[in-house]
C-alpha positions in Angstrom: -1.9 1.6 0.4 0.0 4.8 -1.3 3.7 5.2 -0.2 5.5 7.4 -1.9 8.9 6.0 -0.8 9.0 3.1 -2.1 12.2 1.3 -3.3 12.2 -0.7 -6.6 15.7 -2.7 -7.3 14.9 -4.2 -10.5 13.7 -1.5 -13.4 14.7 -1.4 -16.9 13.9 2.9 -17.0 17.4 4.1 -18.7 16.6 4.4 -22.5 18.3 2.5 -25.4 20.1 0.4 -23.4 18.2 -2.8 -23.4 14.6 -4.1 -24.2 13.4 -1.7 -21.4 13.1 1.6 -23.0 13.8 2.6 -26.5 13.9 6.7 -25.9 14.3 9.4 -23.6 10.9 10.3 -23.7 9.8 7.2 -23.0 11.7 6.6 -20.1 10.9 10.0 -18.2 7.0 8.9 -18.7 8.5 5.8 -17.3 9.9 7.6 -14.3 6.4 9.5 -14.3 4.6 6.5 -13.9 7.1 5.5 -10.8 7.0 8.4 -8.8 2.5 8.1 -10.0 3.2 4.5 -8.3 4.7 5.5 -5.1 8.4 5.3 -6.0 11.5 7.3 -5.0 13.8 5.0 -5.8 15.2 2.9 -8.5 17.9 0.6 -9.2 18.6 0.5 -13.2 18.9 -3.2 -13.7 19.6 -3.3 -17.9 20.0 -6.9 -18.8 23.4 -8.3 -18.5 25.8 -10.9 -20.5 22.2 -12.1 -21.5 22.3 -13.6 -25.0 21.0 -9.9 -26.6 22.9 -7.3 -24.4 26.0 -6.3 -22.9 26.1 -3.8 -20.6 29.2 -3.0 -19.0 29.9 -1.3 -15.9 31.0 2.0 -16.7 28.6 2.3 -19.7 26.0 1.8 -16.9 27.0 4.1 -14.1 27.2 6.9 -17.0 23.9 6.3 -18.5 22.4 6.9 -14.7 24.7 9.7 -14.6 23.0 11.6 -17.7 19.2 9.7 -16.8 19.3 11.7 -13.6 20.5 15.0 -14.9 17.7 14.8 -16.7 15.3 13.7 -14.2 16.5 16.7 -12.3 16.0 18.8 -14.8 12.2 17.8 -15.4 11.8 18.2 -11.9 10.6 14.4 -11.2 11.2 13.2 -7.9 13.1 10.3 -8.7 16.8 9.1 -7.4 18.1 6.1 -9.6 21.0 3.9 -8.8 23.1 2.0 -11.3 22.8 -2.4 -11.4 22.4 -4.8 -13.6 20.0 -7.8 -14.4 23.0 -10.2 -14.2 21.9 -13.4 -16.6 23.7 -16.5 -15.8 26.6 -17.9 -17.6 29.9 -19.9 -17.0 31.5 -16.9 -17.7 30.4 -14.5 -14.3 33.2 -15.3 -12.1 35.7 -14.2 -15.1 33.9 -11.0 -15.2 33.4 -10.5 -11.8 34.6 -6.9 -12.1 32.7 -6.1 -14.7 29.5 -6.5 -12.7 27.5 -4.1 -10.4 25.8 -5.2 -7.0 22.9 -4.1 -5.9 24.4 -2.3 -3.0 27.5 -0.1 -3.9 29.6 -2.7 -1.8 28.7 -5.2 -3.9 26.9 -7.7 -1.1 24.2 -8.3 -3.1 23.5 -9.1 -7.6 20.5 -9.3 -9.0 20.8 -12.6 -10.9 18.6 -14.0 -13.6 18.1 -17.5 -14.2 16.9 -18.6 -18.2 13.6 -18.7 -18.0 13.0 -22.2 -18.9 15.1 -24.2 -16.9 17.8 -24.2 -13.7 21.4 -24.8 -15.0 22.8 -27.7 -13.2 25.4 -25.6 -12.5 23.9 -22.8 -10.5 25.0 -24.5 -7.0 28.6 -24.0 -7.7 28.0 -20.7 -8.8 26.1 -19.6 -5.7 29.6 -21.1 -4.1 32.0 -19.5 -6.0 30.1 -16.1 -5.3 29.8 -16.7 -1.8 33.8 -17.4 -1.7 33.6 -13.4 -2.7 31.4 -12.0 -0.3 28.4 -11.9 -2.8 24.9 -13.1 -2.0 23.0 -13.6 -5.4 18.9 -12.0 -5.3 17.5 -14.9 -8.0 15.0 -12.6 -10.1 11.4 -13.4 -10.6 11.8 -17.1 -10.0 7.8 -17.3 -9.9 8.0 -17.2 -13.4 11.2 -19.4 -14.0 8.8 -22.7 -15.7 11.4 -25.7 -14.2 10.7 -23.8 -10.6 7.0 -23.5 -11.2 7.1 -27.2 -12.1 9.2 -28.3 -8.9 8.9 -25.4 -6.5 11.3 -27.2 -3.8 13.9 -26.0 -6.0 13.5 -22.6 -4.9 13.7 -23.8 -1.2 16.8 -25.4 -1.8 18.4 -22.5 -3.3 17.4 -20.4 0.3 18.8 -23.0 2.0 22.1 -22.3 0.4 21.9 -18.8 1.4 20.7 -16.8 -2.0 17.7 -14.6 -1.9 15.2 -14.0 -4.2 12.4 -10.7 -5.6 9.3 -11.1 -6.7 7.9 -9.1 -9.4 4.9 -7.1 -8.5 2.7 -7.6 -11.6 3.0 -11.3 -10.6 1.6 -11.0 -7.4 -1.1 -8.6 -9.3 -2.0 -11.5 -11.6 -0.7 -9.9 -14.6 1.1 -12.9 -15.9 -1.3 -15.2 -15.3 -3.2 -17.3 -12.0 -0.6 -20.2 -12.3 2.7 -17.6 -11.6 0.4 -15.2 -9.6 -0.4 -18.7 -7.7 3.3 -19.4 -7.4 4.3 -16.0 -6.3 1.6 -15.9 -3.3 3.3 -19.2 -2.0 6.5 -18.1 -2.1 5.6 -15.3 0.2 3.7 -17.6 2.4 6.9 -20.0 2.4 9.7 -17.0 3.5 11.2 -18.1 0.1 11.0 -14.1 -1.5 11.8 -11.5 0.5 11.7 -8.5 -2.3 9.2 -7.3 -4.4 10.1 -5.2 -7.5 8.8 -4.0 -10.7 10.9 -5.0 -13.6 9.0 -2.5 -15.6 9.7 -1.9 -19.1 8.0 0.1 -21.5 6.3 -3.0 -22.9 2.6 -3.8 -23.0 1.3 -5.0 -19.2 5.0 -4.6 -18.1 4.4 -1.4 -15.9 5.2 -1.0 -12.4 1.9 -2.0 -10.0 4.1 -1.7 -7.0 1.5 -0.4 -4.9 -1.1 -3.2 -6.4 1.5 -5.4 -4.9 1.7 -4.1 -2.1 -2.1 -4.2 -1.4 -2.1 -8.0 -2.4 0.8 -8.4 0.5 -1.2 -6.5 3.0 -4.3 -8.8 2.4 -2.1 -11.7 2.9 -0.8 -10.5 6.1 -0.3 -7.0 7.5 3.0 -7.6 8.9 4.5 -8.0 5.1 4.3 -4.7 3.3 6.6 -3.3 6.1 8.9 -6.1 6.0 9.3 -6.3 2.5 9.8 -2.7 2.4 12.3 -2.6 4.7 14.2 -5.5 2.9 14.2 -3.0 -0.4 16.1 -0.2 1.5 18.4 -2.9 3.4 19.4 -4.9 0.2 20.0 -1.0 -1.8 22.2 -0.3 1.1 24.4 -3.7 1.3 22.7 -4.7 5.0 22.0 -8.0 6.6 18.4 -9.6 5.6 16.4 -10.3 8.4 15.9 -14.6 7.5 12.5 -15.6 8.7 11.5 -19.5 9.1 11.3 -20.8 5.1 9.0 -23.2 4.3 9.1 -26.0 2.0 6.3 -24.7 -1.0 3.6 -27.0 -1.9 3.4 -28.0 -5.6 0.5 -26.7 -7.0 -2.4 -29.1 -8.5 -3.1 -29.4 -12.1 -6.3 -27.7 -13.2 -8.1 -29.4 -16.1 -10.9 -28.1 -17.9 -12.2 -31.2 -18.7 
């Protein structure tokens, strides 16, 4: 299933900004390998108040700014947007103006949990953004190991109203059967409701948005569509459609011996 319309809202494509792109040149054969992939659109989501890289605001929009001149200017068929991978701290709600949505009315930030563990904390932060209008989008929890351990946490963070993207080379199997696993019964469960590349420039890190796509389609034909649309409502600051969620099961240990 080739579209070549696709929407991807988590990409680290701008160069020397982050772990995602160290060049130019590398990220224009990034943005080659999009548009090869089916994409039109990208959200630029450098990592954020992680514990490597800051990346303000402003520094962001202009880096998009000069990324799509020279997009343009190559003539590659590519329209990028400026976000961020938002990582979670205790310090968000002090910054809160120092942080780009997803949408340019600021509905919707991509937020990135550490990827061992759930803060105890996260439930008053989902509150305290909530007080502002602001629905977090938790980013690849398939392959956050305390959610893969209990999934249930996932559900309960739905409950509360959050949303969440999968990343497509999970679905693929990239990462391994255990996440790819995971990621499937997310789906299944109504618990992700975006799919998205995060592709960097690192080995097995590409894009496989139209793998993913495929693997959706074999699980049911009604989700490519609806996960599609989900990218171009979420990029525009619109209401998600909220299917029934289902609690996930915990998956079995597999022993070799």
């Amino acid at each position: 299933m080739k579209i070549n319309n696709l929407v991807d809202l988590h990409c680290h494509i701008l160069p020397a900004i982050d772990d995602g792109s160290p060049s130019l040149e590398a990220s224009l054969e990034l943005a080659q390998q999009a548009v090869a992939d089916g994409i039109r659109y990208i959200l630029a989501t450098p990592h954020h108040m992680d514990r490597h890289y800051l990346n303000h605001a402003s520094d962001v929009e202009a880096a998009v700014d000069v990324f799509q001149t020279e997009l343009d200017a190559n003539q590659i068929p590519l329209t990028v947007f400026p976000g961020q991978e938002v990582h979670l701290n205790g310090q968000l709600m002090e910054n809160i103006d120092d942080l780009l949505g997803m949408d340019t009315s600021g509905n919707y930030l991509l937020l990135e949990l550490p990827h061992e563990m759930v803060p105890s904390y996260l439930d008053e932060m989902i509150f305290q953004l909530s007080c502002e209008g602001i629905t977090p989008v938790i980013a690849h929890p398939e392959r956050n190991a305390q959610i893969i351990a209990e999934p249930q946490r996932l559900y309960r963070l739905v409950e509360q109203g959050v949303l969440a993207q999968v990343t497509a080379t999970s679905l693929v199997g990239t990462f391994g059967e255990q996440v790819q696993r995971t990621a499937k019964e997310f789906v299944k469960c109504g618990l992700v409701q975006v799919v998205a590349s995060d592709a960097h420039t690192l080995k097995n890190r590409g894009f496989a948005m139209t793998k993913a796509y495929d693997v959706l389609n074999k699980m049911n034909s009604e989700y490519p569509e609806r996960f599609a649309t989900n990218a171009r409502d979420l990029l525009n600051g619109e209401q998600i459609e909220m299917g029934r969620i289902l609690v996930p099961k915990k998956q079995k240990k597999f022993w070799l011996f």
